[in-house]
C-alpha positions in Angstrom: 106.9 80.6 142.4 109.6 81.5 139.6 112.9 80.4 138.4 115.5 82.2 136.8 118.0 80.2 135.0 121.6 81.4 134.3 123.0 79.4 131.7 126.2 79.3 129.8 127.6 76.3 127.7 130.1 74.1 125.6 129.2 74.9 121.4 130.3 71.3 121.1 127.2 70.5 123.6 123.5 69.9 122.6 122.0 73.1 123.8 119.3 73.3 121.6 118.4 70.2 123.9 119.6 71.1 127.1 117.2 74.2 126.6 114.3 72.6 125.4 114.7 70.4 128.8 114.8 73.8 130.8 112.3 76.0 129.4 109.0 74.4 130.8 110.6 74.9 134.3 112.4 78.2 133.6 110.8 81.7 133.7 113.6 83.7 132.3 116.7 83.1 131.4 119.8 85.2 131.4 122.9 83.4 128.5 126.2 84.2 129.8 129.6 82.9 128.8 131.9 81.0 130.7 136.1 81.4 130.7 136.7 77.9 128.7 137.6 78.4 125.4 135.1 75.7 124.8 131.8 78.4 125.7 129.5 78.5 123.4 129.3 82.4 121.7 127.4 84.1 123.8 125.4 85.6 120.2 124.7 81.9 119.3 123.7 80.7 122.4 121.4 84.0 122.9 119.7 83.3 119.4 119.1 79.3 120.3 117.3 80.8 123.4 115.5 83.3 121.8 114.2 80.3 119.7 112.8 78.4 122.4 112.2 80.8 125.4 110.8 83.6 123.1 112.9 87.4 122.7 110.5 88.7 126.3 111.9 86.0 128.4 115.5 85.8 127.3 118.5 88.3 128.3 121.8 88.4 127.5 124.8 89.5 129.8 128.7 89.3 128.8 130.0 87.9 132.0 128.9 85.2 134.6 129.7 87.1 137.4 127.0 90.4 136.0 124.7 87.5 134.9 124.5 85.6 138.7 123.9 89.8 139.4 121.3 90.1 137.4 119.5 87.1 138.1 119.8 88.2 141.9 118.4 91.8 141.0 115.4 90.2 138.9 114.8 87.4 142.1 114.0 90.0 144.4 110.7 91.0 145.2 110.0 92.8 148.2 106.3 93.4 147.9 105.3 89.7 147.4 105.5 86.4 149.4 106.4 84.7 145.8 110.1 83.2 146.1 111.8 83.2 143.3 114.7 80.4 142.5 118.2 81.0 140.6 119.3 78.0 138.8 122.7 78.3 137.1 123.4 75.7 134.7 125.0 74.7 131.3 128.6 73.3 132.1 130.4 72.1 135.2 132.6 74.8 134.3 129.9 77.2 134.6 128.8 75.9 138.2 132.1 76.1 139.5 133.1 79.5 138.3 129.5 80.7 139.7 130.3 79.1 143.2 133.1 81.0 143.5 131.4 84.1 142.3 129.1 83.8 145.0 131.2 82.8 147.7 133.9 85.7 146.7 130.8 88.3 146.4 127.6 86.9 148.7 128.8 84.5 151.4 129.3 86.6 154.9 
C-alpha cells in the first residue's frame, strides 16, 4: 500500500521537521502552496523536499486544488488491488482549503 502526501506550509513553521516526520510513511509527495500569505514559497519548500524525499519522489504543483488533482491521478491504479492513500497536510489552512476543494469538485 502507498501514500501520497500533499503538503503545503507556513515558512515561519519547521518544515524541514515536519518533513522528516513524513517521509518514512510517505511515497511521493506533491508541495503546493496555500492562499495565506504566510505559505511557505512553493521553490523553498520544493528544495527542503527534494532534500529529504530525494528529486524522483518529489513534485511540485502551483496550486492546491491541481495538486489534490494530481495526487488523485497518481492514486489510481486500475490494474492492481494495491490502495493507494492521499494525505494532505502542512497547515490547518491547507486542510481546510483542500476540504472544500474536494467537496466543491469530488463529493456527489
Amino acid at each position: 500500500d502507498e501514500v501520497i502526501g500533499v503538503v503545503a506550509a507556513f515558512g515561519d513553521k519547521d518544515v524541514r521537521g515536519i518533513l522528516l516526520e513524513l517521509e518514512p510513511v510517505m511515497n511521493e509527495i506533491i508541495v503546493t502552496a496555500n492562499s495565506s500569505p504566510r505559505a511557505m514559497k512553493l521553490s523553498d519548500l520544493e528544495k527542503v523536499a527534494i532534500e529529504i524525499f530525494g528529486k524522483d519522489r518529489v513534485a511540485a504543483i502551483e496550486t492546491l486544488a491541481a495538486a489534490i488533482d494530481q495526487a488523485i491521478k497518481d492514486a489510481k491504479r486500475p490494474l492492481s488491488d494495491d490502495s493507494v492513500g492521499i494525505l494532505i497536510t502542512g497547515s490547518v489552512i491547507t486542510v481546510g482549503e483542500s476540504r472544500a476543494i474536494i467537496n466543491g469538485k469530488y463529493k456527489k
